[in-house]
N, C-alpha and C positions, 0 to 999 in steps of 0.2 A: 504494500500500500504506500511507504512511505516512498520507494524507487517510482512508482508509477507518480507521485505529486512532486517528485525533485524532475522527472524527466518533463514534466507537461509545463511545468513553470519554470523549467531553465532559464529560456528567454529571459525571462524577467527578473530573476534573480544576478542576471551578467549584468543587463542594460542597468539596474541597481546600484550595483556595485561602479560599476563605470561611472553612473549618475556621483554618486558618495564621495570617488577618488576624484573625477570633476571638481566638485565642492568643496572639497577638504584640503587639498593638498595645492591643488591647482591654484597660480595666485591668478592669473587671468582669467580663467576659465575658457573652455576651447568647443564649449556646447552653447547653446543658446542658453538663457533666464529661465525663457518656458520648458526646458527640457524636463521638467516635473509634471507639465502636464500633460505633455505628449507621453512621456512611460506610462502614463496615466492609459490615457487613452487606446494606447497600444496592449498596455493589461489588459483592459475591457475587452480591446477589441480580438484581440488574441484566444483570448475564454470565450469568447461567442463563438469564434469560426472553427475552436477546437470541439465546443460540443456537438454543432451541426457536424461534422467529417467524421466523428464517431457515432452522433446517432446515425450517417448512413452507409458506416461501415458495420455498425451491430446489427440495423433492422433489417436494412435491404443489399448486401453485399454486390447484391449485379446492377443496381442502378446507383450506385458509391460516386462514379466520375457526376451523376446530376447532382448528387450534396456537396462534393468537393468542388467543383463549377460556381453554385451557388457562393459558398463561403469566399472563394475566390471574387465575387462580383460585389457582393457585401464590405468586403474587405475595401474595394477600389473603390468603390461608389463614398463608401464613409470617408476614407481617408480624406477624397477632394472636396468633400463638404466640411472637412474638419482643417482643412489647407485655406479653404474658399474663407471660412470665418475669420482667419486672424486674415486672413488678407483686407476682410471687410474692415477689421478694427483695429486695423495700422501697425501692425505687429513691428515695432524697432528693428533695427537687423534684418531685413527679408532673407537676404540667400542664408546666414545661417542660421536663422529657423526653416529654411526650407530643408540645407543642407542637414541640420539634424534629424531635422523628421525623416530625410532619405537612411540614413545611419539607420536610425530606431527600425527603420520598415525593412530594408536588407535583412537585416540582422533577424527581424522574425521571419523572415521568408523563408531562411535559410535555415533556422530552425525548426520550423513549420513543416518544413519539405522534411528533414531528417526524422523529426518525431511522427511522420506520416509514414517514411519507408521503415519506417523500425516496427511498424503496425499492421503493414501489409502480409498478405496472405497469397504462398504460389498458389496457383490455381490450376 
């Protein structure tokens, strides 16, 4: 139990930690301000598209690629509404809050992909 909530929340436990040593140590800092709220967001967002991709890897295994598609579209759809808003509300710094949000979203992607093939079934 405790290996399956270290592996589904890695992501977030590094991008954390990164956040932390940013703060702490960094005198400049080399992330955006907002970089709290964007892990934020990327938590949420992260735990929504990992429950969809396992509810349609447990219920329905042959129609799997329509859940993961989904969560994938979810995934894109929020992030430019969640890009779109600071853009509305004048976010200081543009390219590196964009630049960080691209950091935060690689970094789950690529987790995302890993903890997906570590889940997968030959067939």
């Amino acid at each position: 139990m405790m290996r399956t909530f270290f592996r589904s929340y890695a992501p977030s436990i590094g991008i954390l930690f990164v956040l932390l040593v940013d703060s702490l140590l960094l005198s400049p800092g080399y992330l955006h301000p907002q970089k709290w709220m964007i892990w934020l967001f990327f938590f949420f967002l992260y735990s929504i598209t990992e429950k969809i991709n396992f509810f349609g890897l447990k219920e329905t295994p042959q129609k799997f690629q329509i859940y993961f598609f989904s969560a994938m579209i979810i995934r894109m759809i929020l992030s430019i509404i969640f890009i779109f808003i600071f853009l509305y509300l004048q976010v200081e710094n543009l390219f590196l809050f964009v630049g960080t949000f691209f950091l935060f979203y690689f970094y789950y992607i690529v987790f995302d992909i890993y903890h997906l093939l570590g889940n997968l079934r030959a067939d």
